[in-house]
N, C-alpha and C positions, 0 to 999 in steps of 0.2 A: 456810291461813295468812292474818291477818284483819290486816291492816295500811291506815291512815288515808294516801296517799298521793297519792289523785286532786284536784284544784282544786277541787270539789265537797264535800271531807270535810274535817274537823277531828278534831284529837287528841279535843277536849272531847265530842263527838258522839261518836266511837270508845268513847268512856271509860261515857258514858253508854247507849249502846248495847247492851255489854257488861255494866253493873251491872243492866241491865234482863233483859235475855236471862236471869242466871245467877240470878236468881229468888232473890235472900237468902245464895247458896252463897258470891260469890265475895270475897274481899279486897281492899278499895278498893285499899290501899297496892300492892300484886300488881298490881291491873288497870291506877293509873295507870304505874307501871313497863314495862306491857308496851305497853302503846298509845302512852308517848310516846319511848322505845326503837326501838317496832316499825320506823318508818322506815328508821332509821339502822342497823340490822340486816339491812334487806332489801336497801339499798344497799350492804352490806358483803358482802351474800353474792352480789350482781350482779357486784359488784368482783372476786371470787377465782372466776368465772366459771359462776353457776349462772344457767339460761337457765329464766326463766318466760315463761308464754306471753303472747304478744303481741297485739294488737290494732291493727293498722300500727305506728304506732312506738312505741305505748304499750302499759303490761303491762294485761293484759286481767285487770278483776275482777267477779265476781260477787257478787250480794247477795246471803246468807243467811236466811234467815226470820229475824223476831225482830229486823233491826236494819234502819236504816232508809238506810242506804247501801252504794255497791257498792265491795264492798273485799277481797274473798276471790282471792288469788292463789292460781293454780295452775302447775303444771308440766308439761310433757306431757300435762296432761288433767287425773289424776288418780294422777301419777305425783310430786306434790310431795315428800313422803317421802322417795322414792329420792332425788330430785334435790338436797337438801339433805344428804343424811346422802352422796352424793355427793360436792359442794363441800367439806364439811368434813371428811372425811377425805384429802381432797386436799390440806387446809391444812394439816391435823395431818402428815402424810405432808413436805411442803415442812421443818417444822420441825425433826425429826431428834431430837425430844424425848419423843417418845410410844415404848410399848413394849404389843404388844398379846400379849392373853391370853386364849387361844381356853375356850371353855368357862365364861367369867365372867361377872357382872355386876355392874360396879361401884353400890353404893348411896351410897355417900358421899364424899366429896373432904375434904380434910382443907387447908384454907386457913388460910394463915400472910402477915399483912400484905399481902393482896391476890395472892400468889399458891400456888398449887398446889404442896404438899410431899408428899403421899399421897392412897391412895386406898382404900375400905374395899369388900371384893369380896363378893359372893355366887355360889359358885361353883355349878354345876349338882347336885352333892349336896344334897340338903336338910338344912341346919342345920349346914353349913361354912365361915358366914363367916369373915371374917378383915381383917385390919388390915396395908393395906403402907405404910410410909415409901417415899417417893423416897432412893434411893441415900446414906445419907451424911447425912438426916437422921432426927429423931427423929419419931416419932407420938404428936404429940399429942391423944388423945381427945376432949380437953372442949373441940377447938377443931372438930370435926368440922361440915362445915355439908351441908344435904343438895347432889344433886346439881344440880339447875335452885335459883338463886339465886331468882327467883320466878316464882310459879305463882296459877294462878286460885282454883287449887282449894282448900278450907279446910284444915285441917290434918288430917293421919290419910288423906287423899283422894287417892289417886293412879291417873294416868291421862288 
């Protein structure tokens, strides 16, 4: 997790860091979204109690090849991963709103005026997707957007 947050770093470095590394791949619009975001994400996910690791009282980052400051938070080592898809199912869990579906994976959200009406699945059969509305309302197709609002990667590219 590569977030601009130390007195040493700028969003605008983050940003340029990133355009450079991703060699031609990535989406300006995508990369500034996620670099100037990043912070306020990271401090959202400290808030609902995800523990990265430390460095006395500061979160401990490392530089990555290819950019030129230190900014790679980790979790337990190399347990970030967990420890996010932790916190946030912890949140999801608090809300009372979520309904889970073992066996699935969701490919698409289906957003209506900034929130969440459905969801369009890919279940573990090959070639069984499917399309759910939340409870009571309708699904709307042509309003389907993927599932990460944005991403580095160009289009067709996932992962």
């Amino acid at each position: 997790m590569a977030v601009a947050l130390s007195d040493e770093d700028e969003i605008s470095i983050h940003f340029d860091d990133t355009i450079k590394a991703g060699d031609g791949l990535c989406i300006r619009k995508a990369v500034g979204t996620l670099v100037e975001e990043g912070p306020m994400r990271i401090r959202e996910l400290i808030a609902w109690g995800a523990a990265f690791d430390q460095d006395g009282f500061k979160l401990a980052s490392r530089r990555r090849r290819l950019t030129s400051k230190r900014r790679v938070l980790h979790a337990q080592g190399d347990s970030t991963g967990h420890e996010i898809l932790r916190v946030l199912i912890d949140k999801v869990r608090t809300t009372g709103r979520a309904t889970k579906i073992d066996f699935a994976f969701t490919t698409d959200l289906i957003i209506e005026r900034g929130r969440c009406t459905g969801r369009g699945d890919h279940p573990a059969e090959a070639g069984q997707g499917a399309h759910h509305p939340r409870p009571g309302r309708p699904a709307r197709h042509g309003r389907r957007r993927k599932a990460l609002r944005a991403t580095t990667n160009p289009p067709g590219r996932h992962g």
